[in-house]
C-alpha positions in Angstrom: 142.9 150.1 181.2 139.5 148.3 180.2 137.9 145.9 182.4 138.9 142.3 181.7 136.1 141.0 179.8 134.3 137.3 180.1 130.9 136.5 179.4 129.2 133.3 178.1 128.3 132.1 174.5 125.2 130.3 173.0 122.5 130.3 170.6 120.2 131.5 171.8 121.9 132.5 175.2 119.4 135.4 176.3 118.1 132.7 179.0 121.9 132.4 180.8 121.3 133.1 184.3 125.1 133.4 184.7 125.7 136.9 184.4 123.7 137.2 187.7 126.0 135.0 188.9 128.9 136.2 188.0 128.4 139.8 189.1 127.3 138.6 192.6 130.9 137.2 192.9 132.4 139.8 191.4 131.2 142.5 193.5 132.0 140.6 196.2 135.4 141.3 195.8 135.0 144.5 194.1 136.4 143.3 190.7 137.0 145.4 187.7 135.8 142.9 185.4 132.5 142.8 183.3 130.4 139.5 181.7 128.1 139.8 179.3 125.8 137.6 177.0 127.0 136.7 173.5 125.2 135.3 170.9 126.8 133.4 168.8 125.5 131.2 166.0 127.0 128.0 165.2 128.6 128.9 162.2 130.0 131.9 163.3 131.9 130.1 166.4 135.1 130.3 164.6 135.5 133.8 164.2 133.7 134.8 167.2 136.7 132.9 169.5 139.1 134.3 166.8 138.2 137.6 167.7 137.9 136.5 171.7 141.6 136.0 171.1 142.4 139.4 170.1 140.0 141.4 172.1 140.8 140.1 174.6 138.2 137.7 176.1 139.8 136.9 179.4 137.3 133.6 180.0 134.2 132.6 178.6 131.3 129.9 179.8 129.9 127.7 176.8 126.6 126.8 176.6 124.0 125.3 174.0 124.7 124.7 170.9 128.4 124.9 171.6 130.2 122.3 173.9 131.3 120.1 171.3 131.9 122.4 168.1 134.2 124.6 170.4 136.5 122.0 170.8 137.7 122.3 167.3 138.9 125.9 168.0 140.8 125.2 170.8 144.3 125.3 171.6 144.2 122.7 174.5 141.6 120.7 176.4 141.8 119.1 179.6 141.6 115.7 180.1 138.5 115.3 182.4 136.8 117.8 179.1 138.5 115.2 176.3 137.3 112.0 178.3 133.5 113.5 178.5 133.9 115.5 174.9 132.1 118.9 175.7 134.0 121.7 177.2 132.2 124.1 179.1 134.7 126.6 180.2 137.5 128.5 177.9 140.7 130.5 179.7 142.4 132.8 177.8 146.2 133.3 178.9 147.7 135.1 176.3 145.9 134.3 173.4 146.0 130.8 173.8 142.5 129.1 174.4 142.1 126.0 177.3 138.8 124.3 177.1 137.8 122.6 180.4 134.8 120.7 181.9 132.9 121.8 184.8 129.5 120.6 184.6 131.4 117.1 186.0 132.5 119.2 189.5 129.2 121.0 189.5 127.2 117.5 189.4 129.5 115.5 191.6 129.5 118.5 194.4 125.5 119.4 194.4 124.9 115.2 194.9 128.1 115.0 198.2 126.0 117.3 199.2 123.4 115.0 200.8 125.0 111.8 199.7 128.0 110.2 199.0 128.2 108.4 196.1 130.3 105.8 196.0 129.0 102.2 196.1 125.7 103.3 195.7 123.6 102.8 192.3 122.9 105.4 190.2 120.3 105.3 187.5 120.7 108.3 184.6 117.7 109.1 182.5 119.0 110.8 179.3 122.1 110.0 177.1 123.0 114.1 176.1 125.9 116.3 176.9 124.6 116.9 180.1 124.4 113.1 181.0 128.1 112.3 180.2 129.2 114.8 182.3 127.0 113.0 185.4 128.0 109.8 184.5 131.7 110.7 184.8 131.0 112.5 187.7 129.6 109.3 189.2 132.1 106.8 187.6 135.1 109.4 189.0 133.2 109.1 192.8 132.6 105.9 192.3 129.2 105.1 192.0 127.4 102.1 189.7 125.6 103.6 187.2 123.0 102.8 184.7 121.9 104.8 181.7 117.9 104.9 180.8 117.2 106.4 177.3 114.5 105.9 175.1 116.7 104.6 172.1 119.5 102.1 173.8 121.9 102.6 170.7 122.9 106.0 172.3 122.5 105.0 175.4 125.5 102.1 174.7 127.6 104.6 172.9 127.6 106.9 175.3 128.0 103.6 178.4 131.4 102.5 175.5 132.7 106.0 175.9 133.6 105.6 179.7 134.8 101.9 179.5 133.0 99.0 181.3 130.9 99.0 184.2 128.2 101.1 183.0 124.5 99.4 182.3 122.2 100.6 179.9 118.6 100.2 179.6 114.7 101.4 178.1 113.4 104.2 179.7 109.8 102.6 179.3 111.3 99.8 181.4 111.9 102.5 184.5 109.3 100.6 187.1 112.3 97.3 186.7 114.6 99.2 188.3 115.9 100.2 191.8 118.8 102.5 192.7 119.9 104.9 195.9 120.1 108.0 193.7 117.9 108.6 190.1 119.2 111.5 188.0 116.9 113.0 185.4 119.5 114.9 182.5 116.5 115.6 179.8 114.8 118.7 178.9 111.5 117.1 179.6 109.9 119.2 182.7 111.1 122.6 181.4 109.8 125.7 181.2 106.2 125.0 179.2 107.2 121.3 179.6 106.9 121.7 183.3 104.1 118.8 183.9 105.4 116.6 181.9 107.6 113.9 183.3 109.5 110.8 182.5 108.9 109.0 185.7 106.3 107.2 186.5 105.0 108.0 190.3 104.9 104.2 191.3 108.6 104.6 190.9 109.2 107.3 194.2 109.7 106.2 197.1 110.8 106.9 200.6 114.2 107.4 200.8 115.4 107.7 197.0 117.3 111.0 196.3 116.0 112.5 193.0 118.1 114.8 191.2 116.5 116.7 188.4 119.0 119.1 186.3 116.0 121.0 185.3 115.8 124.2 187.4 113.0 126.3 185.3 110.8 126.2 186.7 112.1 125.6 190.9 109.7 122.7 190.8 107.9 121.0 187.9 106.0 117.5 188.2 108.8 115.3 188.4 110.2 117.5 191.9 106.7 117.6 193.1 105.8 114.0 193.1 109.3 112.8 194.4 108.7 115.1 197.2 105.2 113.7 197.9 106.8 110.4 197.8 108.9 111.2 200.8 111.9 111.7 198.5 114.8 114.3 199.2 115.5 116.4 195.9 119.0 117.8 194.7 117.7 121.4 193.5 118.7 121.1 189.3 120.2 124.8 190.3 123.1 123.7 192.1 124.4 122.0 189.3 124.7 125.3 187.8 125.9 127.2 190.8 128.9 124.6 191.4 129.9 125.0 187.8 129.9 128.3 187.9 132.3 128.5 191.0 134.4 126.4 189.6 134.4 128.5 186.2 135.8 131.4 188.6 138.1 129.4 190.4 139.8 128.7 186.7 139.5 132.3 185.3 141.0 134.2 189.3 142.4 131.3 191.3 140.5 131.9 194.0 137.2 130.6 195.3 134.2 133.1 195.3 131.1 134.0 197.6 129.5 131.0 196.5 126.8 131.9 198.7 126.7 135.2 197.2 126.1 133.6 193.8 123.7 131.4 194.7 121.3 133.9 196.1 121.7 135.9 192.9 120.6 132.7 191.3 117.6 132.4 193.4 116.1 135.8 193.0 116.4 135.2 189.4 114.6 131.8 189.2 112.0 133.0 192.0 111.1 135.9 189.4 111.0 133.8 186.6 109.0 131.8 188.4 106.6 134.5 189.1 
């Protein structure tokens, strides 16, 4: 019998630091199963999960260009995935497709890890996919958020989408604002864009957790200066690593190594970082 397949989908998706992950855990338990990296451009998503169905695909992680659009394909979504409108995570029982959500899990477990968030104020730079996962994240844990973008139209339609409550507000207007935990969700302060940074310095300071997503590279110059600052920083890995046990959780019911994965993670960042 052939290994059970899963893998994760994108475009491009030769970046994914999830296979690393994924074999960690499943050697762990010494699992006949494989993952592997697919390719897949946007408007060949339909017949690639067409084909998923048949092969079978046993699970598959969705990435870049893909959350939305592979709702469409779908046989069922979860309601936490419907409510944030990106799905994340397929299962594959029998040739019928479930989309879920992680990335809200991921975000609400790497933050309760050195804070809890309810009743404390939350300020979300970026109005993505990956910020409407946060923000329900912090809405579910019950935190006060407050969305900075640079255009506040998207910011407000992304603030309707989860009901009242939610404040928007001008990114340029950052240095009028005050909150227990800040959350940067942008692409700004990746990979070449690593000293760039949204925040102005003045902003840091002593006891503000700082929670950039960004994890390429380990630290840019938004992570440096909140450290200098006497800040405590979420690593923007954990995000992924809780995900990413909670992807396995969906596909085996059962937990993994977690610890296992996440130093897979590591040794791949620190040589990326090399």
């Amino acid at each position: 019998m052939a290994a059970p397949l899963y893998g994760v989908i994108g475009f491009p998706v030769k970046h994914s630091l999830s296979p690393a992950m994924f074999a960690a855990a499943f050697w762990e338990y010494n699992m006949n199963a494989t993952y592997e990296k697919f390719e897949v451009a946007p408007d060949a998503l339909g017949d690639f999960l067409a084909d998923a169905r048949r092969r079978p695909i046993s699970g598959l992680s969705v990435t870049i260009p893909h959350k939305t659009a592979v709702m469409d394909y779908l046989d069922s979504v979860d309601t936490h995935a419907s409510v944030i409108g990106a799905v994340n995570t397929v299962v594959n029982k029998k040739g019928k497709l479930k989309g879920y959500n992680t990335d809200w899990t991921g975000a609400q477990r790497a933050i309760e890890d050195v804070m809890e968030l309810k009743d404390k104020d939350v300020l979300v730079l970026g109005a993505g996919g990956a910020a409407a996962a946060i923000i329900y994240a912090c809405g579910n844990a019950g935190a006060r958020v407050t969305i900075l973008n640079r255009t506040l139209d998207k910011a407000q339609e992304l603030a309707e989408r989860f009901g009242g409550g939610i404040k928007v507000g001008l990114l340029s207007d950052i240095l009028q604002y005050r909150a227990n935990l800040l959350i940067h969700t942008t692409s700004i302060g990746m990979g070449p864009d690593a000293e760039r940074s949204l925040v102005p310095v003045e902003f840091f300071r002593k006891g503000l957790i700082v929670f950039d997503i960004v994890y390429t590279p380990l630290e840019n110059r938004l992570v440096r200066e909140a450290r200098r600052a006497g800040c405590r920083v979420i690593p923007g890995y954990k995000m992924l690593l809780y995900q990413g046990e909670k992807q396995f959780e969906l596909w085996f019911k059962k937990k993994p190594r977690t610890d296992k994965m996440e130093e897979a993670l590591l040794r791949e960042l620190v040589a990326l970082d090399r």
